[in-house]
C-alpha positions in Angstrom: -22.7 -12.0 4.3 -19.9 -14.7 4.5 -16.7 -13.8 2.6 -15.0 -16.4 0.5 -11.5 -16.3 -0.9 -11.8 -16.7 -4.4 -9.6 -20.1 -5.7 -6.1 -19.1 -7.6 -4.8 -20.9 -10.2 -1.3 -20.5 -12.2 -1.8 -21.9 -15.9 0.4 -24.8 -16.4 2.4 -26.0 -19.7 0.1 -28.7 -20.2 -3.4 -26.5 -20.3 -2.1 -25.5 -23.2 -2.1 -25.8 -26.8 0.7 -24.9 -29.3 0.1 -21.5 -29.1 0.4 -21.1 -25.4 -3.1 -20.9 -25.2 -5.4 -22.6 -22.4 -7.4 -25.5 -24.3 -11.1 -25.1 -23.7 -11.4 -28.3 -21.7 -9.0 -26.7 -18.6 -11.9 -24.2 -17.9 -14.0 -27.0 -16.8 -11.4 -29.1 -14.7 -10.9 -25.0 -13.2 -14.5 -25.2 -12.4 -14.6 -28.2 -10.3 -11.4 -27.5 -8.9 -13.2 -23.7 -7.5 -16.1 -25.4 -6.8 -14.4 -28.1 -4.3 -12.5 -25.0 -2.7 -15.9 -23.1 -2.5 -17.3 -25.9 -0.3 -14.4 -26.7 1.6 -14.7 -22.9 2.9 -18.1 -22.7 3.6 -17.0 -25.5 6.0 -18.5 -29.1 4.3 -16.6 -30.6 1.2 -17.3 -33.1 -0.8 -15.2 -35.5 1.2 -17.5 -34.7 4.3 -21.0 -35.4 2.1 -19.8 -38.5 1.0 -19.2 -39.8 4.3 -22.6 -39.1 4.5 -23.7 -41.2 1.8 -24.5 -38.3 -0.3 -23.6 -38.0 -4.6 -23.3 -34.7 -6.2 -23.1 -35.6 -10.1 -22.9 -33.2 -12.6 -26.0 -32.5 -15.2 -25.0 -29.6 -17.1 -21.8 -27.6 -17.6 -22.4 -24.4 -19.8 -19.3 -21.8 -20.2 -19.0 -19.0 -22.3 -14.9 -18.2 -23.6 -14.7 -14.6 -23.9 -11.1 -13.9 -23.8 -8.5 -15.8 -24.2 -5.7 -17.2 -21.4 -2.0 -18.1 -21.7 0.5 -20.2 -20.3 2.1 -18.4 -17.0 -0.8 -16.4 -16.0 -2.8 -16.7 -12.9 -6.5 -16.3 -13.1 -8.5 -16.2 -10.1 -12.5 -18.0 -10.3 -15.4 -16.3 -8.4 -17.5 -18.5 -7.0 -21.0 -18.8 -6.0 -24.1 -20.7 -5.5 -26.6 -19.2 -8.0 -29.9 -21.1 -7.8 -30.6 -24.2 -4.7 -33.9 -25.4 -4.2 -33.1 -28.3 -2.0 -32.8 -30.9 -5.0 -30.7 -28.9 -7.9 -27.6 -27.1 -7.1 -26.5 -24.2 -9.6 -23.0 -23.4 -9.4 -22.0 -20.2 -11.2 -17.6 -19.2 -11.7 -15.9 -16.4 -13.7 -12.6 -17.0 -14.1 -10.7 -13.2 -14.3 -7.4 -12.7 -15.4 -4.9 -11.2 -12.6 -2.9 -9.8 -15.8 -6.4 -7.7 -17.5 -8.5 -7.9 -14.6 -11.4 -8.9 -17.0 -14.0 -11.7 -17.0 -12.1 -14.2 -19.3 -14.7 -16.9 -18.8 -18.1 -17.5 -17.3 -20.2 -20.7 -16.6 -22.3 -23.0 -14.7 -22.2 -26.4 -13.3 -25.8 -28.0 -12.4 -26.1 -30.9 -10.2 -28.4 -32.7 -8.2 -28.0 -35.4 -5.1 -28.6 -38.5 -4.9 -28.0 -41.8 -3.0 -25.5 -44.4 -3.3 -28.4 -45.9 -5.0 -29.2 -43.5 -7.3 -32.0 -42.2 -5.2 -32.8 -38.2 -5.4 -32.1 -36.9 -2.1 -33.2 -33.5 -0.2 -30.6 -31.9 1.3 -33.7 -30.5 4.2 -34.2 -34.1 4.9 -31.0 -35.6 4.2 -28.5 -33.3 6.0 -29.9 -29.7 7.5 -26.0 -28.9 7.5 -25.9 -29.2 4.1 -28.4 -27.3 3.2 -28.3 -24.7 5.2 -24.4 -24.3 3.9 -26.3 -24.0 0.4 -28.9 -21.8 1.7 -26.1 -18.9 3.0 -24.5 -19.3 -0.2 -27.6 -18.4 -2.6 -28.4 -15.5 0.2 -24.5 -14.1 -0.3 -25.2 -14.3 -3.8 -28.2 -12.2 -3.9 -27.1 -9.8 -1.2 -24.1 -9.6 -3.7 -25.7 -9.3 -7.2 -28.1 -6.1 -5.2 -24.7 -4.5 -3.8 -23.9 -5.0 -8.1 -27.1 -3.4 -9.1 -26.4 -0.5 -6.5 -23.3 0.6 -7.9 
């Protein structure tokens, strides 16, 4: 199982609204920002598939706010590949509080690949590297959620 650092982030002023709390909208910017991290660790960002002629755009973001967040505190978002099958890419984050140490928020990002074009693409026929980079990442997921289940 590969072991990723999970992405850090220090709420700013601006995520905020006027009663120091982070505005719903940051969670999702938080995602992407995790997500580009993730990829960059497993050793191919999004710079690197693009040089391959390879799109990633978002189809679905789904989060659920559980707890709130305020100005000045760091939250760190687990990342992980939940569901890959080649075509569609789940992404799944929860962003935990360094202060409580709880789940604060929890969501998905779904995408799919496609050409400059437009075209879909397979990542099996388009880039094994790719792929096989998403593959280990739904396997560390699984191992991980059965080491969950086991505790």
């Amino acid at each position: 199982m590969s072991e990723w650092k999970p992405y850090r982030h220090k709420v700013q002023y601006y995520e905020t609204d006027q009663m120091g709390i982070v505005h719903h909208s940051n969670y999702i910017r938080w995602f992407e920002e995790a997500r580009t991290d993730y990829m960059e660790q497993m050793g191919m960002g999004y710079d690197q598939m693009e040089e391959k002629g390879i799109l990633s755009p978002v189809l679905a973001v789904e989060a659920d706010y559980l707890r709130m967040v305020h100005f000045g505190e760091t939250v760190t978002i687990e990342t992980y590949i939940k569901e890959y099958n080649g075509i569609k890419l789940t992404v799944g984050y929860e962003v935990i509080s360094d202060k409580t140490q709880m789940v604060h928020c929890r969501g998905t990002t779904k995408h799919c690949f496609i050409n400059r074009k437009g075209r879909p693409l397979s990542m099996k026929h388009t880039s094994i590297e790719f792929h096989n980079m998403f593959i280990q990442g739904l396997e560390d997921y699984k191992n991980k959620k059965r080491e969950d289940e086991r505790l």
